[in-house]
C-alpha positions as YAML, in Angstrom:
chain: A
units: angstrom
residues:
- id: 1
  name: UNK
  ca: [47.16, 44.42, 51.26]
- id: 2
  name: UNK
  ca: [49.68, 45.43, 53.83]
- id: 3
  name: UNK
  ca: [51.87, 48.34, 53.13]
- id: 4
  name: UNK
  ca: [55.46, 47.43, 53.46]
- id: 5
  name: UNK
  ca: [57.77, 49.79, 55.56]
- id: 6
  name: UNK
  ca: [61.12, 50.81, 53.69]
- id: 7
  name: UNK
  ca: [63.47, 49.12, 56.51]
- id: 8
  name: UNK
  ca: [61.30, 45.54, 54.75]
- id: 9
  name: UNK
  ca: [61.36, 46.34, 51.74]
- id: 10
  name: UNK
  ca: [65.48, 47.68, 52.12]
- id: 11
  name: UNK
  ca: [65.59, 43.89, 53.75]
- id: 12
  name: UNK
  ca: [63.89, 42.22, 51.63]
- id: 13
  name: UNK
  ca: [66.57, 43.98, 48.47]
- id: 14
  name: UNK
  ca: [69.05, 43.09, 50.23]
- id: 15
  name: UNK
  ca: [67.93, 39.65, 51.20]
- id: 16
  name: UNK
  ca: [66.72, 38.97, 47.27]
- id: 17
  name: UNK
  ca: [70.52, 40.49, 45.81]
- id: 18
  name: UNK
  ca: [72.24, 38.02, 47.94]
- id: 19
  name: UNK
  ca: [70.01, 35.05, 46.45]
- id: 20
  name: UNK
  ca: [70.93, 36.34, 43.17]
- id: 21
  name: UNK
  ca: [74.77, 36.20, 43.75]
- id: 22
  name: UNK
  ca: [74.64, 32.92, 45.35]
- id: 23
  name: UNK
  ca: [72.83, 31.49, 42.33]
- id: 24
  name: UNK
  ca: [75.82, 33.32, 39.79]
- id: 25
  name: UNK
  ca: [78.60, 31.88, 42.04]
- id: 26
  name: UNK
  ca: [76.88, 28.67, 41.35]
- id: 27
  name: UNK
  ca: [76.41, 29.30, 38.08]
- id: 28
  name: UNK
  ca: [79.81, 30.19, 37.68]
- id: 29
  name: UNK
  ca: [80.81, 26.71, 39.98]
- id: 30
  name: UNK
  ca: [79.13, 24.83, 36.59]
- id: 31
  name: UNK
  ca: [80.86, 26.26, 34.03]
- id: 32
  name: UNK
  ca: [83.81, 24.78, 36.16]
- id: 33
  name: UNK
  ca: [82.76, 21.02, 35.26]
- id: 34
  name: UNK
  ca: [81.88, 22.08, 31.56]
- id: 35
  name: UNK
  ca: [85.32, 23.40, 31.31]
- id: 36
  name: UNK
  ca: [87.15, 20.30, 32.27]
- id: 37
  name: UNK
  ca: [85.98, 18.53, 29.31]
- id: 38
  name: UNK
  ca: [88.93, 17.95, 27.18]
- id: 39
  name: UNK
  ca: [87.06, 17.87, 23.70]
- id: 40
  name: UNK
  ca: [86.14, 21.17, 23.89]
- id: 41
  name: UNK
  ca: [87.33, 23.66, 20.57]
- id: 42
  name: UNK
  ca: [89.21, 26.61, 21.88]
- id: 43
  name: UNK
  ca: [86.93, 28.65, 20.63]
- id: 44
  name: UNK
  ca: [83.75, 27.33, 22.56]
- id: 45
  name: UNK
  ca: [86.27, 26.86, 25.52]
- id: 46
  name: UNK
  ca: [86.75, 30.82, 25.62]
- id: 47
  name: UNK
  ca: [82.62, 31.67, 25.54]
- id: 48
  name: UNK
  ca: [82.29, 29.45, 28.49]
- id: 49
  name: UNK
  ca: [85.60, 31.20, 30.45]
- id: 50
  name: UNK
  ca: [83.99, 34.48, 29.39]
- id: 51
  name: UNK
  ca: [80.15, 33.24, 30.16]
- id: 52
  name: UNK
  ca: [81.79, 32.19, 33.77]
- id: 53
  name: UNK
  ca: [84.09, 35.35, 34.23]
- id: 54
  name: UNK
  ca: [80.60, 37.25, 33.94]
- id: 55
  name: UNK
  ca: [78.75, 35.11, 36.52]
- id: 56
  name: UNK
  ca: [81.56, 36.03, 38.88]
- id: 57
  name: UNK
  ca: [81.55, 39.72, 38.23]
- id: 58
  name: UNK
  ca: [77.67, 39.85, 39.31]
- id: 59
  name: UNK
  ca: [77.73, 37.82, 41.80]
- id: 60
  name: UNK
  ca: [80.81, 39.68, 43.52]
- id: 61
  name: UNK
  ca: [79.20, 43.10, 42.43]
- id: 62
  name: UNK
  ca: [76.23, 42.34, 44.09]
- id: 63
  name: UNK
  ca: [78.13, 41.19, 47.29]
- id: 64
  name: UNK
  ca: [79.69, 44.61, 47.02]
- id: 65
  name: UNK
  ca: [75.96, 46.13, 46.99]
- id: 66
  name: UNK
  ca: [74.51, 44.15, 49.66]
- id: 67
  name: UNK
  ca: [77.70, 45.01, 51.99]
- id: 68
  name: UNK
  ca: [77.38, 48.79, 50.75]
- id: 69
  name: UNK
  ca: [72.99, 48.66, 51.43]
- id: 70
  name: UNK
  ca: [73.62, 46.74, 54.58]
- id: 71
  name: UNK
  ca: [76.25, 49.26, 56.21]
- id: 72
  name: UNK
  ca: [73.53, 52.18, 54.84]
- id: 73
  name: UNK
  ca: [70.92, 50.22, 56.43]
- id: 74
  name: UNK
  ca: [72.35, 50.34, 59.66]
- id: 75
  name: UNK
  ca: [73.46, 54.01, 59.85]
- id: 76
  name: UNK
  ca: [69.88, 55.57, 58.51]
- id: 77
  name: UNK
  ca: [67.47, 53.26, 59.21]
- id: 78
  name: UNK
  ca: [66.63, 54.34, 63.50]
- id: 79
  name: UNK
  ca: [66.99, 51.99, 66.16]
- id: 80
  name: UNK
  ca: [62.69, 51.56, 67.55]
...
C-alpha cells in the first residue's frame, strides 16, 4: 500500500469537506420544495425550517474550513 504524503492527504480533506457541503446545500435546496407544500401543520413546518437552517450552517461552516485549510495549505505546505 502506498503511503500518502500529508500535502494528499491535506487535499484529499479538503477535497472530501467540500463534497460534504455541496451535498448539505443540496440537502438544504430540498427542504425548499417540502416547504412549499401548503398542508403542512406549523409545527412540522418549523422541524423542516430548523432541519434546513442546520444543513446550511454545515455546509457554510465547512466552506469556512476548506477556505481556512486551503489558505494554510498554501502558506506551509513548500513549493517542490
Amino acid at each position: 500500500m502506498e503511503k500518502k504524503t500529508f500535502e494528499v492527504v491535506l487535499l484529499d480533506d479538503i477535497r472530501r469537506q467540500r463534497e460534504i457541503a455541496q451535498k448539505a446545500l443540496e440537502q438544504a435546496k430540498e427542504f425548499d420544495a417540502l416547504l412549499a407544500n401548503p398542508n403542512l401543520s406549523p409545527e412540522y413546518k418549523q422541524q423542516l425550517e430548523k432541519a434546513k437552517s442546520g444543513f446550511l450552517k454545515v455546509a457554510r461552516e465547512l466552506a469556512a474550513n476548506t477556505t481556512a485549510t486551503s489558505t494554510s495549505a498554501t502558506l506551509f505546505i513548500p513549493n517542490k
